[in-house]
N, C-alpha and C positions, 0 to 999 in steps of 0.2 A: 302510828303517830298518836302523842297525846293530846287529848279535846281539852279545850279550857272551858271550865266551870264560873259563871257568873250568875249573881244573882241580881235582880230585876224588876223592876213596880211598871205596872202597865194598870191604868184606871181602880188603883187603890189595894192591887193584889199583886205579892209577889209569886214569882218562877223562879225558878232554875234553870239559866240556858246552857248547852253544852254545845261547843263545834269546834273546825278550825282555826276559825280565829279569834285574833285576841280579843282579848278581856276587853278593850278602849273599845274595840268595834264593834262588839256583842253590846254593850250599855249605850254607844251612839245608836244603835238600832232600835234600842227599846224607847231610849230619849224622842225619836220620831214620834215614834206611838204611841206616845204619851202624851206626845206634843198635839197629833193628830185627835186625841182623844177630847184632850183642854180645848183646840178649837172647835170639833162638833157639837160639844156638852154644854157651850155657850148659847146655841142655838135652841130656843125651845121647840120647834118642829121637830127636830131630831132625839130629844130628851121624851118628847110624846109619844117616839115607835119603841117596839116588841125590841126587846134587846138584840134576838134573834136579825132586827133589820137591823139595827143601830151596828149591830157588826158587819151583816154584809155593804153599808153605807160608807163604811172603812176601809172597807177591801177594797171596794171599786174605784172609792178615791183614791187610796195609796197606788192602786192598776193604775190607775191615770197618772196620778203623780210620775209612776216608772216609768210610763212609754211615754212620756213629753219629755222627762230627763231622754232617756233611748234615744227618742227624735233629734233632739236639741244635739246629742252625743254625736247619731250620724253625721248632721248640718256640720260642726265641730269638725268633725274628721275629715270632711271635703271639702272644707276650708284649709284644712291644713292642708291637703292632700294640695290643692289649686296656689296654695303657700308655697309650697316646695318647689311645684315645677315653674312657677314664676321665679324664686331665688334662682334656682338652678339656669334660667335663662339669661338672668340677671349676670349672672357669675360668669356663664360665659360668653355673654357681652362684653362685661370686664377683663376679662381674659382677652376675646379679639381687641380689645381697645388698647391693654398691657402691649400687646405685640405691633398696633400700629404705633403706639407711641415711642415704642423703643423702637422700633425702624422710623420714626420721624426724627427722632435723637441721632442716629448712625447718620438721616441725610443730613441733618445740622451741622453734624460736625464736618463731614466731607464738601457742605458747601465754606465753611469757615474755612478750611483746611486750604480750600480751592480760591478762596479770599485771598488768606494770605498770599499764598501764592502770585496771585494776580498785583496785589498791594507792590509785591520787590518787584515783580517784571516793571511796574509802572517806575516806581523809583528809580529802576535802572533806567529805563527810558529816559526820564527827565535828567539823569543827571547825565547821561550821553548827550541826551541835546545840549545841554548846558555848557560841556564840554569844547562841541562842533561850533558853537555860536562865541566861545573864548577865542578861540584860536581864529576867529574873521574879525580880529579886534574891536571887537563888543559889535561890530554889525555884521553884516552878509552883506557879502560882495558876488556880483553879479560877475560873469567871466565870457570871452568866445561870445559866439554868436547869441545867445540868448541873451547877452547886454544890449547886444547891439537890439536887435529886436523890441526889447523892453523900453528902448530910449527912441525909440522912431526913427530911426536908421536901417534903410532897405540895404541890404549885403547879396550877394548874388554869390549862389553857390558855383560848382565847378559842372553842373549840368547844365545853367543858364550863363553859360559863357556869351562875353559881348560880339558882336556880331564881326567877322572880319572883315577888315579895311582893306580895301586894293589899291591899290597905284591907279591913280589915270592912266590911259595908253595913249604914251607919246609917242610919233613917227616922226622922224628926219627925211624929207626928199629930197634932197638937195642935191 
């Protein structure tokens, strides 16, 4: 593979960097530590140590700087990771929910369905009545025993026959 060759200012001195990657990534890298360097060199404490610290003072912050990134990266990832399987619960929530609603759709319509249905039985109904109540010349007539009844007239069936009458008994002696 070919290395890419960039060149570089870090605290007033250039390099030469070689690696994998690209050129843009290689001079953001330097741009940190330069940027790192601008913020230190600000501080007169740190401008008053051995260079020899002033560099280890960079290391250990940029260390730091990495593993709070790192941390922050992991935190990141288990939020995503706790992201997913909530969507995914999510989803198939929605999914049961898709399936009760289209089976609440299928009873809809089979209760419509069973609606109508019941709608013409009734119509037929009323317009049969309407028919039986034509033909008793717009009223109901009462007929047989159950007129009489209706009207306060006791009838005596054929098991409450009236009681039999006999003859006196006449004798002739003469």
């Amino acid at each position: 593979m070919d290395q890419n060759r960039t060149n570089i200012t870090i605290a007033g001195k250039s390099y030469q960097l070689a690696g994998q990657e690209s050129d843009e990534y290689l001079s953001r890298l330097a741009d940190y530590i330069e940027a790192k360097y601008q913020e230190f060199g600000q501080d007169m404490a740190f401008r008053s140590q051995p260079i020899d610290k002033q560099h280890l003072l960079l290391q250990i912050n940029i260390a730091d700087d990495y593993f709070k990134s790192k941390e922050q990266a992991s935190v990141y990832v288990r939020q995503n990771a706790e992201k997913d399987a909530e969507l995914r619960d999510l989803q198939q929530k929605l999914a049961d929910l898709k399936i009760r609603y289209d089976n609440a759709q299928a009873d809809v319509k089979k209760l419509e369905k069973s609606n109508q249905t019941l709608k013409k039985r009734l119509l037929e109904y009323e317009k049969g009545t309407e028919k039986n109540t034509d033909k008793g010349s717009g009223s109901t007539r009462k007929t047989g025993r159950n007129a009489a009844s209706s009207e306060g007239v006791k009838t005596e069936s054929a098991d409450q026959a009236a009681p039999e009458r006999t003859a006196p008994d006449i004798s002739a002696d003469n």
